[in-house]
N, C-alpha and C positions, 0 to 999 in steps of 0.2 A: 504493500500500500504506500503511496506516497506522502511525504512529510509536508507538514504545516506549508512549506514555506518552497515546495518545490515547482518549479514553473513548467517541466516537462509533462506534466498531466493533469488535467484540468479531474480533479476529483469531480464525482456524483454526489445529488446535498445527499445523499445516505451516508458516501463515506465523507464527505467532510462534517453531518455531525459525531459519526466514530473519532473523528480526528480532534474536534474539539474536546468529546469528552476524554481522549489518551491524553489530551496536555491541559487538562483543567485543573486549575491551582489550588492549594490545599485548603480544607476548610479550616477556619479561626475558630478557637475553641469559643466565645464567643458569637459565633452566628448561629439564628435563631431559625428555626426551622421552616419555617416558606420559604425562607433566602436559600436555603440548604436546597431541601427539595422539590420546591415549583418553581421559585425564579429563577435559579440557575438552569436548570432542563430547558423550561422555557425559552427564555434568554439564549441557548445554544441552539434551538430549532431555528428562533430568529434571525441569530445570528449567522448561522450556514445562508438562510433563504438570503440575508440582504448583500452577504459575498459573492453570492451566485448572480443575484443583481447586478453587482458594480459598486456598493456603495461602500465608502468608507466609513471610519469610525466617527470620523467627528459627520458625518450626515447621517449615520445611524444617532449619535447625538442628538443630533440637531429632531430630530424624527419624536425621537424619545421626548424630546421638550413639548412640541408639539402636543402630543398626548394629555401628556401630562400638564399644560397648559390649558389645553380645552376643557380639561375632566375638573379644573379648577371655575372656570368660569360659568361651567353649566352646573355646578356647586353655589356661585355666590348669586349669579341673575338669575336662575328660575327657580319656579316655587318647585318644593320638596313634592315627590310624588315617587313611587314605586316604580315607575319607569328611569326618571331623572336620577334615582340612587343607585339601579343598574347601571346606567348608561355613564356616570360619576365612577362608580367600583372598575368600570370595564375600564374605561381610559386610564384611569390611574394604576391599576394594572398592568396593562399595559406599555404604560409608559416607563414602569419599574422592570420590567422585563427586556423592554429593548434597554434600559441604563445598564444592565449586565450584558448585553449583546454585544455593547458597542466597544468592549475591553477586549469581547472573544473575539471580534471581526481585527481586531489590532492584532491578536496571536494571529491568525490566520496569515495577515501579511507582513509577519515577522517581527509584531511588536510595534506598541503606541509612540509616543512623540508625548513632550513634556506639556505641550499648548494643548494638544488631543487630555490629557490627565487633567491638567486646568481647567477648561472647557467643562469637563465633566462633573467637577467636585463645584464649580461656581454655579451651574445649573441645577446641583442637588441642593444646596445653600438655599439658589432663590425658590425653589418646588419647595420645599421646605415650609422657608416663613408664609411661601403666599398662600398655599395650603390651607393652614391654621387663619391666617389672613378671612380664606372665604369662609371658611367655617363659622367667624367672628362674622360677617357680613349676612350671612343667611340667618344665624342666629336674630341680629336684631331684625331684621325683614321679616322673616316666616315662621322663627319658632317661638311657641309661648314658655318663657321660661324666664324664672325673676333674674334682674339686673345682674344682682352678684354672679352668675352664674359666666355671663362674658368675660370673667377673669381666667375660666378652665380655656379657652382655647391661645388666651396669651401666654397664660403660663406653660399652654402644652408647647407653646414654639419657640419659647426660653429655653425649654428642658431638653426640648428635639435638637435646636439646633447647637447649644451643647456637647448633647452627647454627640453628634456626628460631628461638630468642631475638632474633639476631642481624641476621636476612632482615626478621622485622619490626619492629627498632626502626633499621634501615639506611631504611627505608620512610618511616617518622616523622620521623626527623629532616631526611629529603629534604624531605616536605612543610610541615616549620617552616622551614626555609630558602629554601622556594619552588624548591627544582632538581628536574627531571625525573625521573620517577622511572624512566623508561626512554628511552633513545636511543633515534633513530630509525634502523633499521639495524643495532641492535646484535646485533640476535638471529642465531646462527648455526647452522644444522640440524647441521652437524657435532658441533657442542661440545655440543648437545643431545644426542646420544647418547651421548658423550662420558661426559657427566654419568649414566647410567641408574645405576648403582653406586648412587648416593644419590638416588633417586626413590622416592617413598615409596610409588608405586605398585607398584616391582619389591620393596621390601619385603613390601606384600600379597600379591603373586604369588608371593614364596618360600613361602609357610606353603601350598603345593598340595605340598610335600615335607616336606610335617610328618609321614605315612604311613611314609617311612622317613629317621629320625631322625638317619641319619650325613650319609646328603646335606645335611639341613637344618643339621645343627651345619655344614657344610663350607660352605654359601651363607651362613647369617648370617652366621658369620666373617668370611668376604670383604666381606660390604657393611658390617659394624661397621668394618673395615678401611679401608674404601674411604671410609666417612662422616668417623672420626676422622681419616685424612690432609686428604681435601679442606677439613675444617673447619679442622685445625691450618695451613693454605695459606690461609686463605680469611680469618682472623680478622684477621694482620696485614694484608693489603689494603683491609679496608674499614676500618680503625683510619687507615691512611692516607686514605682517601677521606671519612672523615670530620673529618681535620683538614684536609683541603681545605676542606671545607665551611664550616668555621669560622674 
């Protein structure tokens, strides 16, 4: 079979998603179980189909934003309804699915580019705040729910963007010090599910209860919850494992 990166045979998307999953990078003990097992699979279907395309990584990017952009707006401007919370879950889905596509289409042609890495962590940044953003905007628009209550979606994109500030400059500074950036071994399926509370998959997967709007205030809640604790647990440990490092 031919290698990632060789130009004398144009692989089949069958073998080139075998190709992505031989060179699929280790899991972080830390990654949470949709990331593990739906978005990454996903993500590599996609990723074969948009090689096969032509498309690079930063237009698989760019695509990913898209999605994930739309699945934002048709969140903040139209009224909540069971169609609109599908149609919200599917995009942003989505558009988590191609943001891991767009690292494997980089393997595929022998590896990203520093601006392609940027590109991609500043797009997660903005999906991020504006997210939490429309959630704040629907809330006062269409949901009945007292005042105090618009503080859960600021605080959920305090805590979110945090933790993912965090994940990737824990990464960086691994790779300026030369230490692994994952043990071998370390990953545990248990602690993976463990973790789903703050997967930002099961966060797209809540907004399919955006239709009716008590559930959904009752689920955000809980994973705002779930995010600000693990974050407030998580901050001092790698403060520590960073003056290890140092």
């Amino acid at each position: 079979m031919s290698t990632l990166t060789d130009r004398s045979h144009r692989p089949t998307y069958r073998e080139t998603v075998a190709l992505l999953a031989a060179a699929q990078k280790g899991r972080a003990a830390g990654s949470p179980a949709y990331s593990v097992f739906v978005n990454r699979p996903a993500g590599r279907l996609l990723a074969a189909a948009a090689h096969r395309a032509g498309l690079g990584p930063d237009q698989v990017t760019a695509v990913s934003a898209a999605c994930s952009g739309a699945g934002i707006l048709v969140l903040a401007l139209v009224p909540p309804t069971a169609w609109s919370g599908v149609l919200v879950a599917f995009l942003l889905a989505l558009g988590y699915a191609l943001d891991s596509a767009d690292g494997q289409v980089a393997r595929l042609r022998g590896g990203g580019s520093v601006a392609g890495e940027w590109l991609d962590h500043v797009i997660d940044c903005l999906k991020i705040s504006l997210l939490h953003t429309a959630v704040l905007l629907a809330a006062v628009r269409f949901f009945d729910v007292p005042a105090v209550w618009l503080l859960v979606p600021l605080g959920f994109a305090v805590a979110d963007n945090a933790l993912f500030f965090a994940q990737i400059l824990n990464d960086s500074l691994k790779q300026i010090k030369g230490a692994p950036l994952r043990r071998p071994g370390a990953f545990r399926p248990w602690r993976s599910f463990v973790l789903l509370p703050v997967d930002y998959g099961v966060l797209c997967l809540s907004f399919l209860l955006l239709g009716w709007t008590g559930a959904f205030v009752v689920v955000y809640t809980l994973l705002f919850a779930a995010t600000a604790g693990f974050t407030a647990l998580a901050l001092p440990k790698w403060f520590h494992d960073m003056r290890r490092l140092g």
